[in-house]
ROSE-4610 file (N, C-alpha, C; in Angstrom, 1 decimal, always signed):
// ROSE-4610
residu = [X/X/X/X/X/X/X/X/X/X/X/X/X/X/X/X/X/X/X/X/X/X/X/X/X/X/X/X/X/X/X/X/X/X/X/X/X/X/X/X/X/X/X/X/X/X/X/X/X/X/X/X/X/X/X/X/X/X/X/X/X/X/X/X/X/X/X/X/X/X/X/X/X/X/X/X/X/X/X/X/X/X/X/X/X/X/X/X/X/X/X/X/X/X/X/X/X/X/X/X/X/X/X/X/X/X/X/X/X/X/X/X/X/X/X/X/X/X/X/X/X/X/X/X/X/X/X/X/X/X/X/X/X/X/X/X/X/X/X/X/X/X/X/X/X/X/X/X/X/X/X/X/X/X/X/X/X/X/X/X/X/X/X/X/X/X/X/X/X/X/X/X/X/X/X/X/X/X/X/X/X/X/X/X/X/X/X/X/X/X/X/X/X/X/X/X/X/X/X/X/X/X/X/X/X/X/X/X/X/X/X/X/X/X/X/X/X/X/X/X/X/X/X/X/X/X/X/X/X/X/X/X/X/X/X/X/X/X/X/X/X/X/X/X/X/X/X/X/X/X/X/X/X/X/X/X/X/X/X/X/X/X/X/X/X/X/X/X/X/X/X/X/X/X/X/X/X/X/X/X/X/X/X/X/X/X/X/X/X/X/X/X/X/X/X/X/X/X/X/X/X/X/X/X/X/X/X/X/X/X/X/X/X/X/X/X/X/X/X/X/X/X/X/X/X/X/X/X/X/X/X/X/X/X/X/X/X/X/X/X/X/X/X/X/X/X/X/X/X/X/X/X/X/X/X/X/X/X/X/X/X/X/X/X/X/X/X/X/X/X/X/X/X/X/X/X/X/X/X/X/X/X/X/X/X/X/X/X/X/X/X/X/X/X/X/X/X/X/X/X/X/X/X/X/X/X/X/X/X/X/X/X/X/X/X/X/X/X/X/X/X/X/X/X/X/X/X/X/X/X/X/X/X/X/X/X/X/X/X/X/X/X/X/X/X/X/X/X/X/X/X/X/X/X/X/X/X/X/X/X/X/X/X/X/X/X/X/X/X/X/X/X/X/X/X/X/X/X/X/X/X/X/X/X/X/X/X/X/X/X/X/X/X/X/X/X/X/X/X/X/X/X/X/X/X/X/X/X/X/X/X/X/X/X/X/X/X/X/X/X/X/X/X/X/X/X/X/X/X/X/X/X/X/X/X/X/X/X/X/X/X/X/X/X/X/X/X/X/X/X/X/X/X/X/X/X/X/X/X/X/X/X/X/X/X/X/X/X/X/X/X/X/X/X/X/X/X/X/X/X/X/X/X/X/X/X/X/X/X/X/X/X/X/X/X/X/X/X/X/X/X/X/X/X/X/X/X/X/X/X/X/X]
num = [1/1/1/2/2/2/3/3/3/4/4/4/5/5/5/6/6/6/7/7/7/8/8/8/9/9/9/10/10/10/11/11/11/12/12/12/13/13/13/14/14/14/15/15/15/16/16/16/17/17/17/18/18/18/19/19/19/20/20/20/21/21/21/22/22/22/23/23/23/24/24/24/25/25/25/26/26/26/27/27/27/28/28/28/29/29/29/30/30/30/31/31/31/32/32/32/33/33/33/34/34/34/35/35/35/36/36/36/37/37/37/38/38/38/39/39/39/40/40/40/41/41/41/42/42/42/43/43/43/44/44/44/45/45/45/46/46/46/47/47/47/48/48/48/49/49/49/50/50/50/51/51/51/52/52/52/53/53/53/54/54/54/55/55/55/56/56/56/57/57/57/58/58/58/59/59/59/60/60/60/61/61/61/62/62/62/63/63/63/64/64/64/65/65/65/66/66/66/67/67/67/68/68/68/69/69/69/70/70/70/71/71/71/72/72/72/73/73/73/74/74/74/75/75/75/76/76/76/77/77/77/78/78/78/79/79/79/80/80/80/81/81/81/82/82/82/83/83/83/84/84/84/85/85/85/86/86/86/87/87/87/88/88/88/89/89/89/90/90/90/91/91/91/92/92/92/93/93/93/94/94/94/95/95/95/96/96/96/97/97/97/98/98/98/99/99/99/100/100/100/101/101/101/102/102/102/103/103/103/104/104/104/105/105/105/106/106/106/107/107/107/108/108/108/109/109/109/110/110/110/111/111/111/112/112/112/113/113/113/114/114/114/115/115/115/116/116/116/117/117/117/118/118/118/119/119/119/120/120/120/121/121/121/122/122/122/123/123/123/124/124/124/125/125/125/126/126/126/127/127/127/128/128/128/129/129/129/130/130/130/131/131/131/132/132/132/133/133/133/134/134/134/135/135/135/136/136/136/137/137/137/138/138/138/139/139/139/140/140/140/141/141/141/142/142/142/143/143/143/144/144/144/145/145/145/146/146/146/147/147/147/148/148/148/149/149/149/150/150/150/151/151/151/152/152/152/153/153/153/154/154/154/155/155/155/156/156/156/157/157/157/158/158/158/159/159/159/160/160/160/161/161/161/162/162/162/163/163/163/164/164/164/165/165/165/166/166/166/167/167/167/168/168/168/169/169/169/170/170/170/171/171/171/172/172/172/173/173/173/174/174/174/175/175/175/176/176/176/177/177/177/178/178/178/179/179/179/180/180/180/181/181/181/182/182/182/183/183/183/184/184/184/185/185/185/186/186/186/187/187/187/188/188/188/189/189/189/190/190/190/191/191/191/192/192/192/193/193/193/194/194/194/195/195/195/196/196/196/197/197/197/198/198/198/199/199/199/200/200/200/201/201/201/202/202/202/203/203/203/204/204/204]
x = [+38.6/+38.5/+37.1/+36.4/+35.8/+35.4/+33.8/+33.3/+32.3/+32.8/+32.0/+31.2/+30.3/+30.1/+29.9/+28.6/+28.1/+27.4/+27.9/+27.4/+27.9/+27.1/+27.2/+27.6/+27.3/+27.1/+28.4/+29.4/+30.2/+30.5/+31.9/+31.8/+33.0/+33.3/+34.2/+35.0/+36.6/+37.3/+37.9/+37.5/+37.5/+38.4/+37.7/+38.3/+38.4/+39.8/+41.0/+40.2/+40.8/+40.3/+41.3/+41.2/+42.0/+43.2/+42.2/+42.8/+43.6/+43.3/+43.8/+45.4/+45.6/+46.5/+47.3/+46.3/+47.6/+48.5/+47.7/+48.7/+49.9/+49.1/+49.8/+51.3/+50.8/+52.2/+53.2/+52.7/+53.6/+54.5/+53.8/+54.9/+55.7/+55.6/+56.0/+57.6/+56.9/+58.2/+59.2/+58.4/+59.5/+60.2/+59.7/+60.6/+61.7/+61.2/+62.5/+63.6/+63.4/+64.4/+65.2/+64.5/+65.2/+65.9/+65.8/+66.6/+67.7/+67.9/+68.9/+68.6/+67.4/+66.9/+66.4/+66.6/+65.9/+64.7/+63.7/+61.5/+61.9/+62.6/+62.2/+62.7/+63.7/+64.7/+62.7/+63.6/+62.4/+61.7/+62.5/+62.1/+61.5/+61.4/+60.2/+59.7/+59.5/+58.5/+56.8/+56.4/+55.2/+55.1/+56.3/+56.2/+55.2/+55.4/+54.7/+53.2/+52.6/+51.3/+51.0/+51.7/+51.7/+51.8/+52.7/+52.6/+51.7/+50.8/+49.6/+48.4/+48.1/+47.2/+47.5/+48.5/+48.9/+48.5/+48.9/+48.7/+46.9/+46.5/+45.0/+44.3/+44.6/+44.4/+44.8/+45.7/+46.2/+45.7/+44.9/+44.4/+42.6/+42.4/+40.6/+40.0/+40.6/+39.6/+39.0/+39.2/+38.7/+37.3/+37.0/+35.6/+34.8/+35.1/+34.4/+33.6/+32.6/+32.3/+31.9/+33.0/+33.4/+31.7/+31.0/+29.5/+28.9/+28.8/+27.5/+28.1/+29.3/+29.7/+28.9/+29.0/+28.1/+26.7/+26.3/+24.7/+24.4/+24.7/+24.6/+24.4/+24.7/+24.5/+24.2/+23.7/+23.7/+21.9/+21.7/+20.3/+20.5/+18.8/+18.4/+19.3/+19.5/+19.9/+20.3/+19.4/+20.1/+21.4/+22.2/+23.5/+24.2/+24.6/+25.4/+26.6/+27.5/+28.9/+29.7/+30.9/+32.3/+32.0/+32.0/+32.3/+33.7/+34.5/+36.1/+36.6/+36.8/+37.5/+38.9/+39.8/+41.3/+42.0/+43.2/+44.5/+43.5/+43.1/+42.7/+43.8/+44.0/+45.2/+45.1/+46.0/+46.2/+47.5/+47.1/+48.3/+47.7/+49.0/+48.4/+49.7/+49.4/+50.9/+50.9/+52.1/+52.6/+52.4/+51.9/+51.7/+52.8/+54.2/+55.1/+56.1/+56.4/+57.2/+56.4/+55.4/+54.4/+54.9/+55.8/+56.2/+55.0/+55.1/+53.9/+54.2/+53.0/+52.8/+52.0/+52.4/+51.5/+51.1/+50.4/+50.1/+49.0/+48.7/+47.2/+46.4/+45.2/+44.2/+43.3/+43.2/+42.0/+41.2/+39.7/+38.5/+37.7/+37.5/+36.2/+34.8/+33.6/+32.6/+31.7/+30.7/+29.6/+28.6/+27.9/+26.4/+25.4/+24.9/+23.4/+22.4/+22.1/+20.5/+20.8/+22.1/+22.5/+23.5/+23.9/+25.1/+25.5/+26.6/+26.9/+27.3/+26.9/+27.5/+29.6/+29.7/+31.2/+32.3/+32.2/+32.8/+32.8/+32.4/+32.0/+32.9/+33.5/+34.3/+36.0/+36.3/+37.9/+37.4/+36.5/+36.0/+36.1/+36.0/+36.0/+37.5/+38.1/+39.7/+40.3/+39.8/+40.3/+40.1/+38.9/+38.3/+39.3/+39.7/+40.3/+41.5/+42.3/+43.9/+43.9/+43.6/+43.6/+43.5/+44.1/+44.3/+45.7/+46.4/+47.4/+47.3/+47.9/+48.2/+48.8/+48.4/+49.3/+48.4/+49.5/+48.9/+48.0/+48.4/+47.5/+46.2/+46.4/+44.7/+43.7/+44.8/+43.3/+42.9/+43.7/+43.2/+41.9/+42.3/+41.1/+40.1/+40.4/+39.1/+38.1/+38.8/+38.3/+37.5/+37.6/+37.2/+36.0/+35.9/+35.2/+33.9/+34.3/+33.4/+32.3/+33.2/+32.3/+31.1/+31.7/+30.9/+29.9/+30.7/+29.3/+28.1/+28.5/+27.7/+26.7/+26.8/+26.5/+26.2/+26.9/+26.8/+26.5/+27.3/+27.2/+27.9/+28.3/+28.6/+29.9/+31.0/+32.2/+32.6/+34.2/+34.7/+36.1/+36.8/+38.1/+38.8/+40.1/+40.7/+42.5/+43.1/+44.5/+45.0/+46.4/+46.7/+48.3/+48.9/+50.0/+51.0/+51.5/+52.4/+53.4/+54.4/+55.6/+55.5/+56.6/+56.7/+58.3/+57.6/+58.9/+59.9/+59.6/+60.2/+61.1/+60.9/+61.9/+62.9/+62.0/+63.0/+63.7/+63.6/+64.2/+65.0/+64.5/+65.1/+65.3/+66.2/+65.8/+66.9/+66.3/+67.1/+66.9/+66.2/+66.9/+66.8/+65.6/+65.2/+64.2/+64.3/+63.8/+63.2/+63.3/+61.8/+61.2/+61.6/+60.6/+59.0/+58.5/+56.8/+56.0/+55.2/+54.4/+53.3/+52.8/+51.5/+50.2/+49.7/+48.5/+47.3/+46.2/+45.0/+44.2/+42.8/+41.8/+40.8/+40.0/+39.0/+38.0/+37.0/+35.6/+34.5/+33.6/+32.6/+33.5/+33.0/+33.3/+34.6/+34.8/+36.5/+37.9/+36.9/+37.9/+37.8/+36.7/+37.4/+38.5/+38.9/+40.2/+40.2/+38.8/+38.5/+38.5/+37.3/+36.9/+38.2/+39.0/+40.2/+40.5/+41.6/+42.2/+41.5/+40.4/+39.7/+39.9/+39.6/+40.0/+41.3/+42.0/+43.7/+44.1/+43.5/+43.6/+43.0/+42.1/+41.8/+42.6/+42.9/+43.7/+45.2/+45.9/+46.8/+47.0/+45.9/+46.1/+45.8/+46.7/+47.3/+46.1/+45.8/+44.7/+45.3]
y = [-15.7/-14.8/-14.5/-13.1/-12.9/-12.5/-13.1/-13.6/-12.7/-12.1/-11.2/-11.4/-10.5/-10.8/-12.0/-13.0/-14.3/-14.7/-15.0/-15.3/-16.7/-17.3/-18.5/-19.8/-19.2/-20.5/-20.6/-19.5/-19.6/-17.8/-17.5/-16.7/-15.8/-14.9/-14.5/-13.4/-14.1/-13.2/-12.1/-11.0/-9.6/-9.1/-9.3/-9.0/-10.3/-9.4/-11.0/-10.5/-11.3/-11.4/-11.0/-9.9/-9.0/-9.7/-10.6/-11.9/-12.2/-13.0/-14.0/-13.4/-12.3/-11.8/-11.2/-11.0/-10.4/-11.5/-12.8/-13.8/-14.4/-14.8/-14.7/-13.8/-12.6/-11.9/-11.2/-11.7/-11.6/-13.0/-14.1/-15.4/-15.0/-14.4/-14.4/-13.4/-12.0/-11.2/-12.2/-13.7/-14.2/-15.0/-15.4/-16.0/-15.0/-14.1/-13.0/-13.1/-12.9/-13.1/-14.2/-15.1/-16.7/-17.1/-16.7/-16.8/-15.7/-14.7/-13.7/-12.3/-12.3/-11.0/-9.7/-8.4/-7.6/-7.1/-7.7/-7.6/-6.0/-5.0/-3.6/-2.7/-3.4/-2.6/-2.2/-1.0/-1.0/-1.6/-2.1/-3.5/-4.3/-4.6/-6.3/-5.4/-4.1/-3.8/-4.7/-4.5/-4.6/-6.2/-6.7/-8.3/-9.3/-9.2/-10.1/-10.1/-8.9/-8.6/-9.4/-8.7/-9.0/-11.1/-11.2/-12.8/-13.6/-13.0/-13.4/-13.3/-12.4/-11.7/-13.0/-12.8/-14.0/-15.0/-16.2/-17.4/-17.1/-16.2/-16.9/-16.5/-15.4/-16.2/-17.3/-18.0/-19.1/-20.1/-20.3/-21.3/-21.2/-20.1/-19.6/-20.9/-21.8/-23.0/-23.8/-23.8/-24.0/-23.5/-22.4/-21.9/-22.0/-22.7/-23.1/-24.7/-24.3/-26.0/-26.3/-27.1/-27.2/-28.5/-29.0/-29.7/-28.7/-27.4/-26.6/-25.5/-25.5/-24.8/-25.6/-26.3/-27.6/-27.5/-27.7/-27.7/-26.2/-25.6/-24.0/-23.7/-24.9/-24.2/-25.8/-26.6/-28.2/-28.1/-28.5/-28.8/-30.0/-30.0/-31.9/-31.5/-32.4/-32.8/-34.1/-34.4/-35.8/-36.0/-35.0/-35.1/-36.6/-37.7/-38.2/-38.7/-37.7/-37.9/-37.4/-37.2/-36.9/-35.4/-34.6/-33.3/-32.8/-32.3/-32.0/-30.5/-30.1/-28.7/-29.3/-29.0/-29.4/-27.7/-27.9/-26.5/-26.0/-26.1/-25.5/-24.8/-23.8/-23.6/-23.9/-25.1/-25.0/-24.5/-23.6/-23.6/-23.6/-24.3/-24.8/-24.8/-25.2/-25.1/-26.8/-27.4/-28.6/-28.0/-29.4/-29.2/-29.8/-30.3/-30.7/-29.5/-28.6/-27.6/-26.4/-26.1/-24.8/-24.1/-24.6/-24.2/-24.3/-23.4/-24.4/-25.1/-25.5/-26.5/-25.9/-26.0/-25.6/-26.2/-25.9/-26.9/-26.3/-27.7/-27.8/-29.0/-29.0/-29.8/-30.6/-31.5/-31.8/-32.6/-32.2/-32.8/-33.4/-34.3/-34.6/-36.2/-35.8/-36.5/-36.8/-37.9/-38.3/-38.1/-37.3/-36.7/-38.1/-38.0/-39.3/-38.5/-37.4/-36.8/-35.5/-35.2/-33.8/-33.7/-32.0/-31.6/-30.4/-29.6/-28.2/-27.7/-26.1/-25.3/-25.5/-25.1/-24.9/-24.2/-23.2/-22.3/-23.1/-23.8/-24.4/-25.4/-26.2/-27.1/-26.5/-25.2/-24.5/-24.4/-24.2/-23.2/-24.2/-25.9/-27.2/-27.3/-26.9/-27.7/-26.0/-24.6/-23.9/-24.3/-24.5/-24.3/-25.7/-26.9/-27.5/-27.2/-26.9/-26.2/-25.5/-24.6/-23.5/-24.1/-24.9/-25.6/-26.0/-26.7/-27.1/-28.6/-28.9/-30.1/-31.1/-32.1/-33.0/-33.3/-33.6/-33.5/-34.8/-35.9/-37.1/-36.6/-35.8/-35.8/-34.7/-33.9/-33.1/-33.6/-34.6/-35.0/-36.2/-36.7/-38.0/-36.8/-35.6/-35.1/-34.2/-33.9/-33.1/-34.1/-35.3/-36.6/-36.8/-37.0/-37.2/-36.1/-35.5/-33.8/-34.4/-34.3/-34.7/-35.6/-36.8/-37.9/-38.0/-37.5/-37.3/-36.6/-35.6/-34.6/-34.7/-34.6/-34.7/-36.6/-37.5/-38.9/-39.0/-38.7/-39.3/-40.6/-41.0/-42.1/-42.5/-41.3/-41.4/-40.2/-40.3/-39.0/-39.2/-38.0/-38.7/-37.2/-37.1/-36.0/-36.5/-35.1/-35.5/-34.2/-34.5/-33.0/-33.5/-31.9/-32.3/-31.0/-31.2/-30.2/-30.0/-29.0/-28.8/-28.7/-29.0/-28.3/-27.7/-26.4/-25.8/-26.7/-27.7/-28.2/-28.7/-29.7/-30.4/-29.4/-28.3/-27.2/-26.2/-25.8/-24.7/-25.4/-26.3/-27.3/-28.8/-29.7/-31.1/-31.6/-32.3/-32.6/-31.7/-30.6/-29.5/-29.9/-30.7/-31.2/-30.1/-29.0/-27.7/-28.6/-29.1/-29.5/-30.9/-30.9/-32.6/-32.0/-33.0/-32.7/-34.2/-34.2/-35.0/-34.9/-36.1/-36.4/-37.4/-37.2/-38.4/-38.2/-39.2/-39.4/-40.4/-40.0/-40.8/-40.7/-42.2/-42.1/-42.9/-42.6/-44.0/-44.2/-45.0/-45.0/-45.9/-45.3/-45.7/-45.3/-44.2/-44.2/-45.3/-46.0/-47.2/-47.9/-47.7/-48.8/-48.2/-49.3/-48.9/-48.1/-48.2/-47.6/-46.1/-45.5/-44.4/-43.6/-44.5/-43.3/-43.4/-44.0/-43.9/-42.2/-42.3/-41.5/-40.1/-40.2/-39.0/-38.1/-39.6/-39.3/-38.6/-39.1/-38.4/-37.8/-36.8/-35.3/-34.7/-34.7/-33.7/-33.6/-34.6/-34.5/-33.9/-33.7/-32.6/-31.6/-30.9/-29.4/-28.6/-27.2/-26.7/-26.2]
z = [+8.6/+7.5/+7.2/+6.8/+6.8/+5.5/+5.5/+3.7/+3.3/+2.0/+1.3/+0.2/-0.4/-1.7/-2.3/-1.8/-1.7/-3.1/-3.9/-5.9/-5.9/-6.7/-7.1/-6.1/-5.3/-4.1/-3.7/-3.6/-2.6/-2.2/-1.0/-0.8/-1.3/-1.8/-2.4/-1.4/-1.2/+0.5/+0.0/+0.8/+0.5/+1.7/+2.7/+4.0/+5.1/+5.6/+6.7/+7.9/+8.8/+10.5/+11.0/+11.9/+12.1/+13.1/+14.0/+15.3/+14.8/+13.4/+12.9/+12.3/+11.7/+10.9/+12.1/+13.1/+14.4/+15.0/+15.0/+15.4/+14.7/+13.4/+12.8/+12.8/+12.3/+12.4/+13.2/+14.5/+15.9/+15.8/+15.3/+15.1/+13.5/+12.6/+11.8/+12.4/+13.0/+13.8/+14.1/+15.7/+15.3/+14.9/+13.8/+12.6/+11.9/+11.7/+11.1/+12.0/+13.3/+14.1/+14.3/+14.1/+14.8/+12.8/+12.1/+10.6/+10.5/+11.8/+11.8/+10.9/+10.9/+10.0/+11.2/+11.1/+11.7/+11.3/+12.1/+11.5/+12.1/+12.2/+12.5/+11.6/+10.2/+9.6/+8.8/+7.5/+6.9/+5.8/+4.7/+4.1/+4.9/+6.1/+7.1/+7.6/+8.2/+8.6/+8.5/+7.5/+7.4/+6.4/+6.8/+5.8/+7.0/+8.1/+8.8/+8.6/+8.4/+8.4/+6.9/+5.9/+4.6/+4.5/+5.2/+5.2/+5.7/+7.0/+7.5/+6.5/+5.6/+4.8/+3.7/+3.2/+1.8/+2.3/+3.7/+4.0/+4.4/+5.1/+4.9/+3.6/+2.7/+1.3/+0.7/+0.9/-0.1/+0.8/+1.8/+2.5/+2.6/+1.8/+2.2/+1.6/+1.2/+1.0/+2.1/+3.1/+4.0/+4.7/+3.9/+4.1/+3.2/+2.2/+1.5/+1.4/+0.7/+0.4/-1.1/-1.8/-3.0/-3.4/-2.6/-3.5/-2.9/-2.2/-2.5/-4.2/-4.0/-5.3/-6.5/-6.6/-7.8/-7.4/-6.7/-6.1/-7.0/-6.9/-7.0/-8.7/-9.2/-10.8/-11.3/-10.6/-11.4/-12.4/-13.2/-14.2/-14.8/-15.0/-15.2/-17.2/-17.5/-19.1/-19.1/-20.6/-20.7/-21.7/-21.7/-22.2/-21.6/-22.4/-22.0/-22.4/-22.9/-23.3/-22.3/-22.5/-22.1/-21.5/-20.6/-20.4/-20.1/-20.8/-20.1/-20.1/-19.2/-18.9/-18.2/-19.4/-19.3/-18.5/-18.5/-18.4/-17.2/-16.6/-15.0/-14.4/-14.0/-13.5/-11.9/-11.3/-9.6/-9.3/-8.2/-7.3/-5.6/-4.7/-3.8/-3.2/-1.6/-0.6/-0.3/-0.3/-0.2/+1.6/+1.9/+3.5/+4.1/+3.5/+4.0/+4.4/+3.4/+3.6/+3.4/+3.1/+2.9/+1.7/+0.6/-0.2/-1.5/-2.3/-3.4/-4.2/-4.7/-6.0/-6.7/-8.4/-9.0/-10.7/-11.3/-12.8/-12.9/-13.5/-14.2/-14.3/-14.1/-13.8/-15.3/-15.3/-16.3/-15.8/-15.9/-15.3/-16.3/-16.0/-16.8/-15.8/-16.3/-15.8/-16.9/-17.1/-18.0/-17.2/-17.6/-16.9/-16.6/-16.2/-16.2/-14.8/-16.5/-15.8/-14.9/-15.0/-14.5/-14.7/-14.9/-15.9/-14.5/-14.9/-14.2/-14.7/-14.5/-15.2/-14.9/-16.3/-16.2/-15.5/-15.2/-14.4/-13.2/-12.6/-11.3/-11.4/-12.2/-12.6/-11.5/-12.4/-11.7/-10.2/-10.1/-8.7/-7.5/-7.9/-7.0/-6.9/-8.3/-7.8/-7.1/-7.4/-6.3/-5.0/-4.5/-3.2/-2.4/-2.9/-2.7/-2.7/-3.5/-4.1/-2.6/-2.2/-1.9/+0.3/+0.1/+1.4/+1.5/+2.6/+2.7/+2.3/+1.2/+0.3/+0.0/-0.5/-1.2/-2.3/-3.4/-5.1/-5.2/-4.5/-4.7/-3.8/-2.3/-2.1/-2.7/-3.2/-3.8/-5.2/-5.7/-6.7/-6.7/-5.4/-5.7/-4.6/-3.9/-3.2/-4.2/-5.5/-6.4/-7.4/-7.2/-8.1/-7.1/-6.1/-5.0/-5.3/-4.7/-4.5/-6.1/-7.3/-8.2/-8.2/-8.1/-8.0/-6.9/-6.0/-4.7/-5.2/-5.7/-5.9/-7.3/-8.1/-9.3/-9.2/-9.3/-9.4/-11.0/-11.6/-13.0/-13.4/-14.6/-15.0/-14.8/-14.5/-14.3/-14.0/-12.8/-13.3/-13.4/-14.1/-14.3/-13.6/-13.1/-12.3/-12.8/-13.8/-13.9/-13.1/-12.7/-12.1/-12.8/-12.9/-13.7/-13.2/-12.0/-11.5/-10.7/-10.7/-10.5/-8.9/-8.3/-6.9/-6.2/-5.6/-5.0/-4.1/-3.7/-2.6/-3.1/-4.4/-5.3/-6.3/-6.5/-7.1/-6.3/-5.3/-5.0/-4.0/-3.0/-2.1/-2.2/-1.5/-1.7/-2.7/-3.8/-4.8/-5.9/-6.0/-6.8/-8.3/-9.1/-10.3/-10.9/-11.7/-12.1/-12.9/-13.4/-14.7/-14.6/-13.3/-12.8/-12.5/-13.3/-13.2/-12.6/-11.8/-10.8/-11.3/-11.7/-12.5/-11.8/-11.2/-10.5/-11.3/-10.9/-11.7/-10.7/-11.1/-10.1/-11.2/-11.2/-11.7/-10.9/-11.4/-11.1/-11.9/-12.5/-13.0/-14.7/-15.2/-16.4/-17.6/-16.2/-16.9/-16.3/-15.6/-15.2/-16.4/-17.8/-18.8/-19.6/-19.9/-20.8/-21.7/-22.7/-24.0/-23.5/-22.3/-22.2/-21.2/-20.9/-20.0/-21.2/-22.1/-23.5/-24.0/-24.0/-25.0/-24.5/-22.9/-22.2/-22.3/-21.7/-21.8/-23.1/-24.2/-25.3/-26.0/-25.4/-25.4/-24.7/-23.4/-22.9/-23.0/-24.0/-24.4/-25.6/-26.4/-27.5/-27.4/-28.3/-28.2/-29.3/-29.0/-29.8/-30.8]
């Protein structure tokens, strides 16, 4: 995939690889086929291309690197409380069935001696999301990425989301929600997760 319009320390995908979308959608043809569909009527005509284009968008995380995204906006401060950017919205492809998952994220870290800009916060759990998945590793890789990067006093990572596999397929549970969490630093105490946990469980 080919990367455009380079701001804020990452690249923003504008334009596909043309290779890449042709292969793709010569295997997609035959998929239409082998589920009993005609890829020639005029409705599929042009779905294979269209499905190559969607899957290397919903996978461009891969060209990314979610600690130069932080590097790219981090400054000295001696702020040392709680920072939390809760309701993040993820959506991502479960790598078991390529179906998605999707929710919402709550992040939070205690600075010691460097802070980051905000926006940079969503932009680590896209660049991760935006891979083929499972809810527990992008949660402790999005926890990671932090701590590596920044090294503050703690970070804490909730992700709180649905998935198609269990809804549309499987056992078929429409309002089952999958909840994981990773911390380190100082939200391993009891008092400061508590504190966390309950900020991002109230409502504004």
């Amino acid at each position: 995939m080919r990367k455009e319009n380079v701001m804020d320390g990452y690249s923003k995908i504008d334009q596909y690889n043309p290779d890449t979308i042709r292969s793709i959608s010569e295997k997609y043809t035959g998929i239409l086929r082998d589920i009993g569909e005609d890829p020639t009527r005029e409705g599929l005509v042009k779905t294979p291309e269209r499905v190559a284009k969607a899957l290397q968008y919903l996978t461009h995380g891969y060209d990314l690197d979610p600690a130069q995204i932080l590097k790219s906006a981090m400054f000295t401060e001696e702020y040392q409380q709680m920072v939390i950017v809760r309701d993040i919205e993820v959506y991502s492809l479960c790598e078991h069935h390529m179906l998605p998952f999707f929710g919402k994220a709550h992040v939070a870290y205690i600075p010691k001696g460097r802070i980051v800009g905000l926006s940079k916060v969503p932009r680590v759990v896209d660049a991760y999301a935006r891979r083929l998945q499972v809810q527990e590793r992008l949660t402790v890789q999005i926890r990671d990425c932090i701590q590596d990067t920044l090294a503050p006093a703690g970070v804490a990572v909730v992700i709180e989301a649905q998935h198609m596999c269990m809804i549309m397929r499987g056992i078929q549970k429409q309002h089952s929600v999958a909840t994981t969490s990773a911390f380190t630093g100082e939200f391993n105490q009891d008092v400061t997760r508590a504190e966390f946990l309950r900020l991002i469980a109230a409502k504004s």
